[in-house]
MOPAC internal coordinates of N, CA, C and O (Angstrom, degrees):
PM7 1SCF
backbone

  N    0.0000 0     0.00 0     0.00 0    0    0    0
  C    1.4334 1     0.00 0     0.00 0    1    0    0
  C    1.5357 1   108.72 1     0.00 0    2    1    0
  O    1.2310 1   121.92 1   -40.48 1    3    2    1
  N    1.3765 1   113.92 1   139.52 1    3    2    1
  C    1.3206 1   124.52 1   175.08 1    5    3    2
  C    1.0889 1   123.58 1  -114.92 1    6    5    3
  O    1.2310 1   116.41 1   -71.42 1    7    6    5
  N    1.6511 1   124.43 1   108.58 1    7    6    5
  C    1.7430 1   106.71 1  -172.13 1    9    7    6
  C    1.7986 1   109.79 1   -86.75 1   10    9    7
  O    1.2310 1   120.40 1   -27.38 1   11   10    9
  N    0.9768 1   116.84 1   152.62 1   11   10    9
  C    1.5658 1   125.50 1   152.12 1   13   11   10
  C    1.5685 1   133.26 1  -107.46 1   14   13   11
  O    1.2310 1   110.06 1   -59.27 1   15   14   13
  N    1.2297 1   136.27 1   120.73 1   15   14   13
  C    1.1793 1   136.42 1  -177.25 1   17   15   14
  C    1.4225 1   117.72 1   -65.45 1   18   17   15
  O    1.2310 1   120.02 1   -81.90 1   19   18   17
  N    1.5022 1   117.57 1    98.10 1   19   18   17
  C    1.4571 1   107.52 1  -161.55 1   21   19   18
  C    1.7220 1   101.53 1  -122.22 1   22   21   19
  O    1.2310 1   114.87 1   -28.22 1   23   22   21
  N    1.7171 1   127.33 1   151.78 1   23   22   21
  C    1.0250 1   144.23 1  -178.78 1   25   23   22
  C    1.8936 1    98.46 1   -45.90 1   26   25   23
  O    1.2310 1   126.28 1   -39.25 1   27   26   25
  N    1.2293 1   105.53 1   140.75 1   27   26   25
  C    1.6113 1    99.48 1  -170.66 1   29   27   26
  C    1.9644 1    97.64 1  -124.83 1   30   29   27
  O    1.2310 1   122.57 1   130.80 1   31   30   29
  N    1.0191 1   112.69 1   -49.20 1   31   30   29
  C    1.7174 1   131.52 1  -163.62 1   33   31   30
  C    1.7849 1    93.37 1  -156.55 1   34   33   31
  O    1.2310 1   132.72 1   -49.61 1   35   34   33
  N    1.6932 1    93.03 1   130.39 1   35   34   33
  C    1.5420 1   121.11 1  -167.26 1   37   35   34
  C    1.8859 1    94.27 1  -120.77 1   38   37   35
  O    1.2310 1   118.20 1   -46.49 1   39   38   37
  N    1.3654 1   121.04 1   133.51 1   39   38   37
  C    1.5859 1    86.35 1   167.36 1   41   39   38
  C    1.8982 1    75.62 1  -139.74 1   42   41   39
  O    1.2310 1   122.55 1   -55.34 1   43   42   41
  N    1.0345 1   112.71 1   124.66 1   43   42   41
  C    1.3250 1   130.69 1  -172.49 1   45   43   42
  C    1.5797 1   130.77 1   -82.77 1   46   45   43
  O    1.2310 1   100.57 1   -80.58 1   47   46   45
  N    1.4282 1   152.85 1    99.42 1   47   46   45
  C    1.5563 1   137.61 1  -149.57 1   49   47   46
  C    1.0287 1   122.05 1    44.32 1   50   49   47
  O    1.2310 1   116.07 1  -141.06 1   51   50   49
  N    1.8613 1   125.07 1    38.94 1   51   50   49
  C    1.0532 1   139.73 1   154.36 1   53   51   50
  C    2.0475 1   110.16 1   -37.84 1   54   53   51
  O    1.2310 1   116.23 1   -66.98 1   55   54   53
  N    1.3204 1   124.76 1   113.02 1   55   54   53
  C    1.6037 1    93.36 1  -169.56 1   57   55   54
  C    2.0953 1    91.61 1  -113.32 1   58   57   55
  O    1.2310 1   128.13 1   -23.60 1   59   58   57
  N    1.4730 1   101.95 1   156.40 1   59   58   57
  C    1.2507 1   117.54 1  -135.89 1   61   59   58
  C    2.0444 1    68.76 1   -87.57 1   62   61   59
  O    1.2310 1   122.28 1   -45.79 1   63   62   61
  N    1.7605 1   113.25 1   134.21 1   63   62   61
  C    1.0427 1   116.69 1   131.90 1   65   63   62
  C    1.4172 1   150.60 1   -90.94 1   66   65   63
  O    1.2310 1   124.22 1  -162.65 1   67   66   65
  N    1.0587 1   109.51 1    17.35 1   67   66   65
  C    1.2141 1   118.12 1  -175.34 1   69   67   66
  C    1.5755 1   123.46 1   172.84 1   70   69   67
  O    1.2310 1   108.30 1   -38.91 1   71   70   69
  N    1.3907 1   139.47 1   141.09 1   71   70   69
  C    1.5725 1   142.50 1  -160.43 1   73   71   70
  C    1.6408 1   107.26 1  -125.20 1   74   73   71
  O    1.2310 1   110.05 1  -108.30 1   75   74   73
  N    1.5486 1   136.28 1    71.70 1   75   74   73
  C    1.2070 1   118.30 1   143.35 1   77   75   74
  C    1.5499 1   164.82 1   -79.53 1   78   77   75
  O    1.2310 1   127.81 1   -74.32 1   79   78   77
  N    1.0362 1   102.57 1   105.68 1   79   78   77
  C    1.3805 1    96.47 1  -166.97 1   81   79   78
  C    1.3226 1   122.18 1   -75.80 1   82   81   79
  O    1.2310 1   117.87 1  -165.46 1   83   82   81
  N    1.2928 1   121.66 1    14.54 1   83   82   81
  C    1.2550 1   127.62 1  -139.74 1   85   83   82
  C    1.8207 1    77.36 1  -116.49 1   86   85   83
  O    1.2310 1   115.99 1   156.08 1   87   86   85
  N    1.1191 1   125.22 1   -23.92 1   87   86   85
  C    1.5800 1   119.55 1  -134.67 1   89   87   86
  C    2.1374 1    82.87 1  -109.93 1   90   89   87
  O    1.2310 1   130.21 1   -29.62 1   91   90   89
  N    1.4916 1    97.92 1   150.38 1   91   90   89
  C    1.5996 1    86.78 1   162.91 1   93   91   90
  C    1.5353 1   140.10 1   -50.78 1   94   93   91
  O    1.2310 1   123.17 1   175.84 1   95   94   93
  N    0.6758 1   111.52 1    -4.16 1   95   94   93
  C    2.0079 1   104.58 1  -179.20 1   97   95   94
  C    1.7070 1   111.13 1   132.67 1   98   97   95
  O    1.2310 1   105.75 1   -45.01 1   99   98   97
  N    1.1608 1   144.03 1   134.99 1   99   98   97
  C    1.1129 1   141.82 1   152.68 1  101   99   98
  C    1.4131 1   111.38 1   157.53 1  102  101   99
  O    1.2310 1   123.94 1     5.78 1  103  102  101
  N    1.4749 1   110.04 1  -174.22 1  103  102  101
  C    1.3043 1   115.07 1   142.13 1  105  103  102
  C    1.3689 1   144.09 1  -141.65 1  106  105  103
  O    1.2310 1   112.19 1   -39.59 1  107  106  105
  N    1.4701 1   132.34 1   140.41 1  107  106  105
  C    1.4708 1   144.69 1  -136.54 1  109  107  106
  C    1.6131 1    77.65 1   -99.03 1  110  109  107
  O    1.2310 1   127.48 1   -41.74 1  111  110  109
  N    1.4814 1   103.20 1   138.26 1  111  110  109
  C    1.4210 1   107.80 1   169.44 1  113  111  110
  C    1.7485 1    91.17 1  -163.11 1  114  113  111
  O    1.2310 1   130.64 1   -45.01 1  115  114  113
  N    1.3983 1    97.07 1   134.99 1  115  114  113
  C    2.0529 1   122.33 1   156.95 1  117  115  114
  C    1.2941 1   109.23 1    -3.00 1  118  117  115
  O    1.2310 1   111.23 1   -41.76 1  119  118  117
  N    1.6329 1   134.12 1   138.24 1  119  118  117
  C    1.0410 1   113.99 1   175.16 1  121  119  118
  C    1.7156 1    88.50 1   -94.23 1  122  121  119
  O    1.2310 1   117.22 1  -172.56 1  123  122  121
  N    0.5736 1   122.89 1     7.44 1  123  122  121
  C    1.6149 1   115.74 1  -175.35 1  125  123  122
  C    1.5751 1   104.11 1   -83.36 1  126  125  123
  O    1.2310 1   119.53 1   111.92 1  127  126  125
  N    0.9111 1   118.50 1   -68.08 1  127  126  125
  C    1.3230 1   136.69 1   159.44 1  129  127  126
  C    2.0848 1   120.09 1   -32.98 1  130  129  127
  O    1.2310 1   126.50 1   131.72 1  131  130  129
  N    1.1066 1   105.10 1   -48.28 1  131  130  129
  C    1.0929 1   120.08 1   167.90 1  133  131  130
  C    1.8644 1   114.95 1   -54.31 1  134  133  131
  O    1.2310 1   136.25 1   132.31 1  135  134  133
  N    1.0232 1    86.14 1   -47.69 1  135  134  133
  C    2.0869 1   114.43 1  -170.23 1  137  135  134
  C    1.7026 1    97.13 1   -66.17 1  138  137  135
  O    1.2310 1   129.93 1   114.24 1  139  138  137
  N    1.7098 1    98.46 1   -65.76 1  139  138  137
  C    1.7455 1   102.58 1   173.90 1  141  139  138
  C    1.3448 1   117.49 1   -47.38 1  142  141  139
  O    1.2310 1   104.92 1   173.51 1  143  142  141
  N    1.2969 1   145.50 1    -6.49 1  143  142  141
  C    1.6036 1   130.34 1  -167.41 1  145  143  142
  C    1.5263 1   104.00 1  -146.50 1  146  145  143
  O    1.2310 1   120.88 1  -171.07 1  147  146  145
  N    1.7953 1   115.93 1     8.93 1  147  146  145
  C    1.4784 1   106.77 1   146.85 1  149  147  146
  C    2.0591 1    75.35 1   106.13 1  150  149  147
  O    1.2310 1   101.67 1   127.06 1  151  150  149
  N    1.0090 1   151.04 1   -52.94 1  151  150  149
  C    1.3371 1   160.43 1  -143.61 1  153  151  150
  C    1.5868 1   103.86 1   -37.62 1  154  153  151
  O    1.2310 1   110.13 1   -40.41 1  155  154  153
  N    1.3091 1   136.15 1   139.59 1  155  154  153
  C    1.4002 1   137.01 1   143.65 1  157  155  154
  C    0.9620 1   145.41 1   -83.20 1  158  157  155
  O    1.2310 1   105.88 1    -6.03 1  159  158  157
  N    1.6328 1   143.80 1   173.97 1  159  158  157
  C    1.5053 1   104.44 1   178.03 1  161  159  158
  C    1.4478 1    78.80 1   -93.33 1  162  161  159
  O    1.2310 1   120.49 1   -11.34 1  163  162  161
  N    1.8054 1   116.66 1   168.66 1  163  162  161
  C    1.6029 1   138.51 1   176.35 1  165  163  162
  C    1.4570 1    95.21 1    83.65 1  166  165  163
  O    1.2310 1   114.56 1   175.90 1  167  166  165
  N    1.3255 1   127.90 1    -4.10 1  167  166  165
  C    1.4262 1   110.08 1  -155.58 1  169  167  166
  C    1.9402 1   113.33 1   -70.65 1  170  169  167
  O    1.2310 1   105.20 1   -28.18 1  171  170  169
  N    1.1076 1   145.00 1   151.82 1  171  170  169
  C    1.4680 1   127.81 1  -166.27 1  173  171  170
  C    1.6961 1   105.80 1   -89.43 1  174  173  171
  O    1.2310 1   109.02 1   -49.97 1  175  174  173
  N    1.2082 1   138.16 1   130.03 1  175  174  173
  C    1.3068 1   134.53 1   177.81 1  177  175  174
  C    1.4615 1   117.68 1  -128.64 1  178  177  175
  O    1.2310 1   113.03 1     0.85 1  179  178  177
  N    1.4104 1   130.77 1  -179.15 1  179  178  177
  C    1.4934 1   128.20 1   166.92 1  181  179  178
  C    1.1833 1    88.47 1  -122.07 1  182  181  179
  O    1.2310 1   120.75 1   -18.65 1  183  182  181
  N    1.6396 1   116.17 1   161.35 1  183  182  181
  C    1.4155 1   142.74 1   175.34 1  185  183  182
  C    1.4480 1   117.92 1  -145.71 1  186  185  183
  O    1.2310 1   125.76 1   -59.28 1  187  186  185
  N    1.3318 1   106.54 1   120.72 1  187  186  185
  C    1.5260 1   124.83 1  -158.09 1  189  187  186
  C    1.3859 1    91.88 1  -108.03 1  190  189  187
  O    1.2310 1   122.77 1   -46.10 1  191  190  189
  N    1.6137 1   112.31 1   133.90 1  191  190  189
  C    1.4146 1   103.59 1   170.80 1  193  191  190
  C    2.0881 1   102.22 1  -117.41 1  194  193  191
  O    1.2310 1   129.89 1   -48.87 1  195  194  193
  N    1.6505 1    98.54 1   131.13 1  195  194  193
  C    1.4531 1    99.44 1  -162.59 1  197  195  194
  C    1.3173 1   107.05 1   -62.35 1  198  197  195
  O    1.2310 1   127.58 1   141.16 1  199  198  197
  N    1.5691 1   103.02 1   -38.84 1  199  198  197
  C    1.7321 1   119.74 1   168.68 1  201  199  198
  C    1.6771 1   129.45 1     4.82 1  202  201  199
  O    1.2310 1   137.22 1   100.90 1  203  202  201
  N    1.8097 1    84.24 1   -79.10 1  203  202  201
  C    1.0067 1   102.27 1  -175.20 1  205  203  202
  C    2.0509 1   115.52 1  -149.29 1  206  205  203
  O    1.2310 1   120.84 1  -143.57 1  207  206  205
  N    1.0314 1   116.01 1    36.43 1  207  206  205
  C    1.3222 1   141.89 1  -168.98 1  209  207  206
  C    1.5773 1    98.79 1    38.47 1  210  209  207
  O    1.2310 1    99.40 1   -66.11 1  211  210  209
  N    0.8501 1   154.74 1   113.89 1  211  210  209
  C    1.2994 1   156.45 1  -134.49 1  213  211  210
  C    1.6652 1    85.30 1   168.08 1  214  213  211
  O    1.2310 1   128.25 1   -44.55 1  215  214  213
  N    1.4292 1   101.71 1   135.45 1  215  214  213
  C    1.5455 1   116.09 1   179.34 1  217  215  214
  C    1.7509 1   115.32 1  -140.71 1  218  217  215
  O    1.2310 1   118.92 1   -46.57 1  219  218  217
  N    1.1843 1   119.67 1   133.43 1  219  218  217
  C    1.1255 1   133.59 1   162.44 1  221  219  218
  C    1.3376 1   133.86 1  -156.67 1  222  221  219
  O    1.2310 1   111.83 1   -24.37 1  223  222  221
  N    1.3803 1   133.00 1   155.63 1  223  222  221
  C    1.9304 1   140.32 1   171.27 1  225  223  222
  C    1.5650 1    94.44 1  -117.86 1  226  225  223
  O    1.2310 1   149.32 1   -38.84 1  227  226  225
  N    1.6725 1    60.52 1   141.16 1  227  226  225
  C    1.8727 1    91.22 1   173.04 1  229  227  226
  C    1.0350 1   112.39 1  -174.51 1  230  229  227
  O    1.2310 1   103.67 1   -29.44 1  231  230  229
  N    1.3721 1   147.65 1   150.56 1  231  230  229
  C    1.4121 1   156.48 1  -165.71 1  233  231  230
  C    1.6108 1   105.49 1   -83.89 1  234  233  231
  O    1.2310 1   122.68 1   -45.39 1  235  234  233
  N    1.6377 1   112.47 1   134.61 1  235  234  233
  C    0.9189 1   142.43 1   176.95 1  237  235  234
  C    1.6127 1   119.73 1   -77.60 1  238  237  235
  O    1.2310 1   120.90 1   -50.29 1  239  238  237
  N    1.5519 1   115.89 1   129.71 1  239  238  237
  C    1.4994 1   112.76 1  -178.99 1  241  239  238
  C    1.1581 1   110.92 1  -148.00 1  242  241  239
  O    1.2310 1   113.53 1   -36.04 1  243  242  241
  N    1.7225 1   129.84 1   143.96 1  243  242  241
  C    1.6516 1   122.05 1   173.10 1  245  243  242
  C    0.9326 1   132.40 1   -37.59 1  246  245  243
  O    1.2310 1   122.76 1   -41.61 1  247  246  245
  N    1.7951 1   112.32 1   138.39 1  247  246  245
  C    2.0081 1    79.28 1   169.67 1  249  247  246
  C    1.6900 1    90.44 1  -148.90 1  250  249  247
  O    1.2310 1   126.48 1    43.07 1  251  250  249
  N    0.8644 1   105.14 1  -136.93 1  251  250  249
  C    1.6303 1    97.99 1   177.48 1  253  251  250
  C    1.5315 1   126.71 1   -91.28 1  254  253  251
  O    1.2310 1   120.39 1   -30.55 1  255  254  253
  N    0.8456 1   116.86 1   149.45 1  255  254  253
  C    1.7287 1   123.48 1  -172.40 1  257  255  254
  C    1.2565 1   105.55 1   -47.63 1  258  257  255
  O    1.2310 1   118.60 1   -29.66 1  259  258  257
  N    1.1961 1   120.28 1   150.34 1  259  258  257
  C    1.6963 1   132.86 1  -165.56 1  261  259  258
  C    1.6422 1   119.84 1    48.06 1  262  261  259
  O    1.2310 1   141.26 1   174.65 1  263  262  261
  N    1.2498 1    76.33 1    -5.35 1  263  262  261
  C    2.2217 1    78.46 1   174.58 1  265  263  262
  C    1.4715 1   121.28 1   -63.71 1  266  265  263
  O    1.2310 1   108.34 1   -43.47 1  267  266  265
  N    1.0196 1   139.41 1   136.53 1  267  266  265
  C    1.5082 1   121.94 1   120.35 1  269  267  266
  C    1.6331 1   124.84 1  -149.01 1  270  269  267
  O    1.2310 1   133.25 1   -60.08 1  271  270  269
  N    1.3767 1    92.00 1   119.92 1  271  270  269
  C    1.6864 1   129.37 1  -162.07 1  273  271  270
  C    1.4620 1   106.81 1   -77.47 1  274  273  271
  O    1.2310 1   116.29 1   -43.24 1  275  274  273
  N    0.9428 1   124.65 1   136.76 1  275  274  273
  C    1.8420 1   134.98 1   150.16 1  277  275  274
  C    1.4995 1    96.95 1  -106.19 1  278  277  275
  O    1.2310 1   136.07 1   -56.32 1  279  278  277
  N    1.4745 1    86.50 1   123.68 1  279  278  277
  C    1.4574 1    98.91 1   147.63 1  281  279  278
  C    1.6763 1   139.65 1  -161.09 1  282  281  279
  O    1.2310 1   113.08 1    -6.38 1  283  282  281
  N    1.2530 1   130.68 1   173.62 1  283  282  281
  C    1.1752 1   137.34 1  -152.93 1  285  283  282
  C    1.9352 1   106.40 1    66.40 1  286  285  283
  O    1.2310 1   121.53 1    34.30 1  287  286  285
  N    1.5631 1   114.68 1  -145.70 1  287  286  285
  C    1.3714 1    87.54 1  -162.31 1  289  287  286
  C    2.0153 1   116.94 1   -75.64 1  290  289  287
  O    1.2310 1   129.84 1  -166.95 1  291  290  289
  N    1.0245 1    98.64 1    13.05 1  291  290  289
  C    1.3466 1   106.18 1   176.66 1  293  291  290
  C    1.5738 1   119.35 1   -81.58 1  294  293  291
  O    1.2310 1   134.23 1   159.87 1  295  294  293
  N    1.5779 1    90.09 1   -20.13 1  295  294  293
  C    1.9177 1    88.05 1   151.45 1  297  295  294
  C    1.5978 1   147.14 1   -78.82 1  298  297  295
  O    1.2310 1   140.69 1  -156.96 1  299  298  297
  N    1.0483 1    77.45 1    23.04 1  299  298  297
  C    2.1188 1   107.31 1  -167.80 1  301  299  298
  C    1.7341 1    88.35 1  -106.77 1  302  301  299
  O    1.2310 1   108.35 1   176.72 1  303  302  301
  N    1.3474 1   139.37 1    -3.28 1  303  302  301
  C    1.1599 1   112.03 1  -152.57 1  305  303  302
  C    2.0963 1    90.49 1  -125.62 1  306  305  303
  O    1.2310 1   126.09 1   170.53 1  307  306  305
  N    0.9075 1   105.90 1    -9.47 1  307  306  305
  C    1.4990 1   118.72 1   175.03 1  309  307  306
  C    1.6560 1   113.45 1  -152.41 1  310  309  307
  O    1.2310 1   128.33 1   -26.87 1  311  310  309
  N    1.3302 1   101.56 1   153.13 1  311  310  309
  C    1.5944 1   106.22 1  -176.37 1  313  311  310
  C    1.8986 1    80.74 1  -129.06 1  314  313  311
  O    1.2310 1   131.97 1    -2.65 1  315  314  313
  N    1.5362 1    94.48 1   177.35 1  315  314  313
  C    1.6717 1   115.05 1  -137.42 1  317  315  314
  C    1.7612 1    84.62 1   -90.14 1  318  317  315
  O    1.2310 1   128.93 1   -35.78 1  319  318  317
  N    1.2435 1   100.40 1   144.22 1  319  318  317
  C    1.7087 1   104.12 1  -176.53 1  321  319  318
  C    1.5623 1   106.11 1   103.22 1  322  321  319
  O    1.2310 1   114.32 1   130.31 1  323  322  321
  N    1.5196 1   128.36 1   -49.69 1  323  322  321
  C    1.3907 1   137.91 1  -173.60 1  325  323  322
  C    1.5761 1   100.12 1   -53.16 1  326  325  323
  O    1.2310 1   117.13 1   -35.67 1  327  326  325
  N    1.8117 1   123.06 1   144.33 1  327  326  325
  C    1.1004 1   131.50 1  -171.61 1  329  327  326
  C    1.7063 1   105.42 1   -88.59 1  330  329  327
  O    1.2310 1   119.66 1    -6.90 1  331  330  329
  N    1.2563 1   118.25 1   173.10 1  331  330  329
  C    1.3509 1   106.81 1  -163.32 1  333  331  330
  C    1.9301 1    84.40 1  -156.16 1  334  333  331
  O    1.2310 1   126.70 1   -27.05 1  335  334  333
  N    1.3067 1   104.71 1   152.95 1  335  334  333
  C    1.8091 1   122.24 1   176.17 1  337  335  334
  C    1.7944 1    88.47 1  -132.45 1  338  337  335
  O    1.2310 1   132.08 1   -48.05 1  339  338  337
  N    1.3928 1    94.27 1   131.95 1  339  338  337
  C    1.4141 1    77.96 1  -160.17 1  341  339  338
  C    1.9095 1    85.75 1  -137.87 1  342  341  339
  O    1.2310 1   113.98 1   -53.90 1  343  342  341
  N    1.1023 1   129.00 1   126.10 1  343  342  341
  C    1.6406 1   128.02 1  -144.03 1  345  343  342
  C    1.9269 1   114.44 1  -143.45 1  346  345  343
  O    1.2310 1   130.14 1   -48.47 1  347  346  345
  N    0.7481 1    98.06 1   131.53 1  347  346  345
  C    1.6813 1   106.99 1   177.15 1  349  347  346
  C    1.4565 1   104.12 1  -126.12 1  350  349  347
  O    1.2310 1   118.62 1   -36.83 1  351  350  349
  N    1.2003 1   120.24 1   143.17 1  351  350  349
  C    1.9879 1   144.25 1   166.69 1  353  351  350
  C    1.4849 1   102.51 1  -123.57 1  354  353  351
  O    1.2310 1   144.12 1   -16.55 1  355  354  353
  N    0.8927 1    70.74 1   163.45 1  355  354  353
  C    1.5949 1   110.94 1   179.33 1  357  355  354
  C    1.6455 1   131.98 1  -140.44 1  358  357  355
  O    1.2310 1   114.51 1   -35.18 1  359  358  357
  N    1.1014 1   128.01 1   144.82 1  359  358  357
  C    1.8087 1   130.86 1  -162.58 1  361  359  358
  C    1.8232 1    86.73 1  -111.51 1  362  361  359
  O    1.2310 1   129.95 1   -51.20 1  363  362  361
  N    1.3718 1    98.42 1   128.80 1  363  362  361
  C    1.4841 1    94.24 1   169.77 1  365  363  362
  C    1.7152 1    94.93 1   170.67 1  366  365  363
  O    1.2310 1   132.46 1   -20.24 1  367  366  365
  N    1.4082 1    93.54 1   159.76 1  367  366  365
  C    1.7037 1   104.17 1  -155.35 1  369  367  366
  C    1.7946 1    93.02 1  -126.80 1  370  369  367
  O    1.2310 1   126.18 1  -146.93 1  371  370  369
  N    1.4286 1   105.72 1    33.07 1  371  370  369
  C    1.2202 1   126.22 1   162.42 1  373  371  370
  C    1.8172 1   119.41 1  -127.20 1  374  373  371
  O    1.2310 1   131.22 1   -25.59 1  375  374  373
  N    1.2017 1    95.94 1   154.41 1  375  374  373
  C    1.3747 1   106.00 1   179.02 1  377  375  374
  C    1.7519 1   123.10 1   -47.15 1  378  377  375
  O    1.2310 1   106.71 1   -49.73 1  379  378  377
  N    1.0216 1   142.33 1   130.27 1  379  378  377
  C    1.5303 1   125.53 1  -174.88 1  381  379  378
  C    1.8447 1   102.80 1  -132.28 1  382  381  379
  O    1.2310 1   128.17 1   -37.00 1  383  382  381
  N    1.2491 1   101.87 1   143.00 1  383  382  381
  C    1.8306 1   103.91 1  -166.04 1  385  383  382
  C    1.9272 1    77.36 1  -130.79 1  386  385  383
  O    1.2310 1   128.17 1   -72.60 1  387  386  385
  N    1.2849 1   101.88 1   107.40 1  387  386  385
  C    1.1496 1   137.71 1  -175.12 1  389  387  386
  C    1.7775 1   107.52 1   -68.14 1  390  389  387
  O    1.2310 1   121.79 1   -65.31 1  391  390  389
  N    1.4585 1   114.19 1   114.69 1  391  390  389
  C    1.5634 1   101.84 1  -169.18 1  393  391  390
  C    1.9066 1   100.28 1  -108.13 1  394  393  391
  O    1.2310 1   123.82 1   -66.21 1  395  394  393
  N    1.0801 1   110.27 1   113.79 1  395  394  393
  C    1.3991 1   146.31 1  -172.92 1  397  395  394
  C    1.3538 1   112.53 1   -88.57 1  398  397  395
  O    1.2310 1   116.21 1   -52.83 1  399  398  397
  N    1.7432 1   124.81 1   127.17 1  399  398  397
  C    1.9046 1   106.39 1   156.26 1  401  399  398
  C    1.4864 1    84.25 1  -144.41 1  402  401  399
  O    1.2310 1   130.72 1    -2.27 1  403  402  401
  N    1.2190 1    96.92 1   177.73 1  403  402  401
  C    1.3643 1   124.90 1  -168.94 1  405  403  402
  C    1.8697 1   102.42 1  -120.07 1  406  405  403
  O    1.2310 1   123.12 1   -79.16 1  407  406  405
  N    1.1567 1   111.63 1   100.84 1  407  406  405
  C    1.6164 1   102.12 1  -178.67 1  409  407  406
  C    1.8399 1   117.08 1   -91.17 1  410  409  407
  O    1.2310 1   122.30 1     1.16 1  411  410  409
  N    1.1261 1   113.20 1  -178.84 1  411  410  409
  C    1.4403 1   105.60 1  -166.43 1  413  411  410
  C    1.7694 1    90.21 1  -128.87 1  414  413  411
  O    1.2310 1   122.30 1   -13.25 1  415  414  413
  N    1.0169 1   113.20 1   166.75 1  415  414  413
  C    1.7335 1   151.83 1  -176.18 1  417  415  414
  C    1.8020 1    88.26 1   -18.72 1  418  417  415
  O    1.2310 1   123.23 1   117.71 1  419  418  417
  N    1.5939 1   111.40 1   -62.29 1  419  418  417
  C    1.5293 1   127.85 1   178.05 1  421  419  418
  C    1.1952 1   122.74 1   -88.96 1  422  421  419
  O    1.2310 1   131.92 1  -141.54 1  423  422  421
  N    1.2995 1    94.59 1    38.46 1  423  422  421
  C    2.2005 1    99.55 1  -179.92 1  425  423  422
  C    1.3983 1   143.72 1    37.60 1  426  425  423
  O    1.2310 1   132.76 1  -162.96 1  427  426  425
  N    1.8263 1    92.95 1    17.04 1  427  426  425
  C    1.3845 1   120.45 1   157.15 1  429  427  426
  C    1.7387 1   138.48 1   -65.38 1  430  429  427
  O    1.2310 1   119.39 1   -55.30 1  431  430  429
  N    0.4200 1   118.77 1   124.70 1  431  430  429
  C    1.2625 1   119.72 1  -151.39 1  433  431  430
  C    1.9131 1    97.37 1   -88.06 1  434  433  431
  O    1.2310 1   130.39 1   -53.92 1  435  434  433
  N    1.9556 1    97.57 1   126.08 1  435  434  433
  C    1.6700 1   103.65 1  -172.34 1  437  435  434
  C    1.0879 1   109.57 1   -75.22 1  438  437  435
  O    1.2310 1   143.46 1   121.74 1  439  438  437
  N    1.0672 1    72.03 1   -58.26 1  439  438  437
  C    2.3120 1    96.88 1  -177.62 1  441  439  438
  C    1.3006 1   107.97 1  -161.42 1  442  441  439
  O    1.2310 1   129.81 1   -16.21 1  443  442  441
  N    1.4779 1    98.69 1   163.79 1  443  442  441
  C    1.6434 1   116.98 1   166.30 1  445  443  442
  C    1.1644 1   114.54 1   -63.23 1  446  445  443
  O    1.2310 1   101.03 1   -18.28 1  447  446  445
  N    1.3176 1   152.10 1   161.72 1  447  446  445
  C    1.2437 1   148.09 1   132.13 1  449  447  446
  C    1.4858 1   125.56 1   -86.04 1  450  449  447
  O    1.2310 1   120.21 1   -30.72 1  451  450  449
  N    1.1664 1   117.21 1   149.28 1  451  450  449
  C    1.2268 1   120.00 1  -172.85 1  453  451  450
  C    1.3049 1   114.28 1   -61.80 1  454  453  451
  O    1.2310 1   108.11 1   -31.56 1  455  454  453
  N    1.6625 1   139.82 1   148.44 1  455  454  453
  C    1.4579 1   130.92 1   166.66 1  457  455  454
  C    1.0793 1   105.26 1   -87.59 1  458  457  455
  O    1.2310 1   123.50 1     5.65 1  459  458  457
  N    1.3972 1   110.89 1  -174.35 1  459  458  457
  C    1.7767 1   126.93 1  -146.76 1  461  459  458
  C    1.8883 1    87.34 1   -58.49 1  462  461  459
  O    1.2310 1   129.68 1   -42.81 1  463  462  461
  N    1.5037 1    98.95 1   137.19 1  463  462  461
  C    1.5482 1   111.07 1   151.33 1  465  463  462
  C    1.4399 1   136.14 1   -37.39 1  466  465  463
  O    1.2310 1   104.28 1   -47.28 1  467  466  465
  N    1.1044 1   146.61 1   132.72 1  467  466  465
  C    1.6154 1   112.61 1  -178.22 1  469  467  466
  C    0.9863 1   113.69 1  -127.41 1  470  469  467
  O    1.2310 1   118.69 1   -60.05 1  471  470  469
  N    1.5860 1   120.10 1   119.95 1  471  470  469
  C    1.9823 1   139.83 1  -176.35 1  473  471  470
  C    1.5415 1   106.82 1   -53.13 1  474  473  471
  O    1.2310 1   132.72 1   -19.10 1  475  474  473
  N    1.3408 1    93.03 1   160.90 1  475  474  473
  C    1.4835 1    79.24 1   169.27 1  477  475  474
  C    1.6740 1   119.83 1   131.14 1  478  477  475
  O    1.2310 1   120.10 1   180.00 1  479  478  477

């Protein structure tokens, strides 16, 4: 068996409400949002800030609707308003149909986006 590390949950212009540094480490994200792209709480992710390309992982946890929080030192890496790509994988030697949205200004969610095209 051969695994591959493949895109699992996409959550797209996530925009940052809020920066604590005060708090242990993570990031606070919608449970709505969370629910739409398969996400857990603890689950491990990367977070892209469109801002200013700024990169970091850290585990994902509920928080309140329309939120999404950095915090501990992962609040040094975006300030509140900055857009965020915010991403989970997975290892598996199965097929994966990648669940994607596109959020808006208030961390509502526009639409899904389509997964990869397929050639062929």
């Amino acid at each position: 068996m051969r695994l591959v590390k493949l895109l699992k949950s996409k959550i797209h212009h996530a925009r940052v409400t809020y920066a604590n540094a005060e708090y242990v480490g993570s990031i606070e994200i919608c449970p709505d949002v969370m629910d739409a792209v398969g996400l857990k709480d603890g689950e491990y992710v990367h977070v892209w800030n469109v801002e200013n390309g700024k990169r970091l992982t850290t585990y994902a946890f509920r928080g309140e609707r329309g939120c999404i929080g950095l915090n501990g030192a992962a609040a040094f890496y975006a300030e509140p308003g900055d857009r965020l790509i915010i991403a989970a994988f997975t290892w598996t030697d199965e097929e994966v149909v990648p669940q994607i949205v596109l959020l808006d200004e208030h961390n509502r969610i526009v639409r899904e986006l389509t997964p990869f095209a397929r050639h062929g």
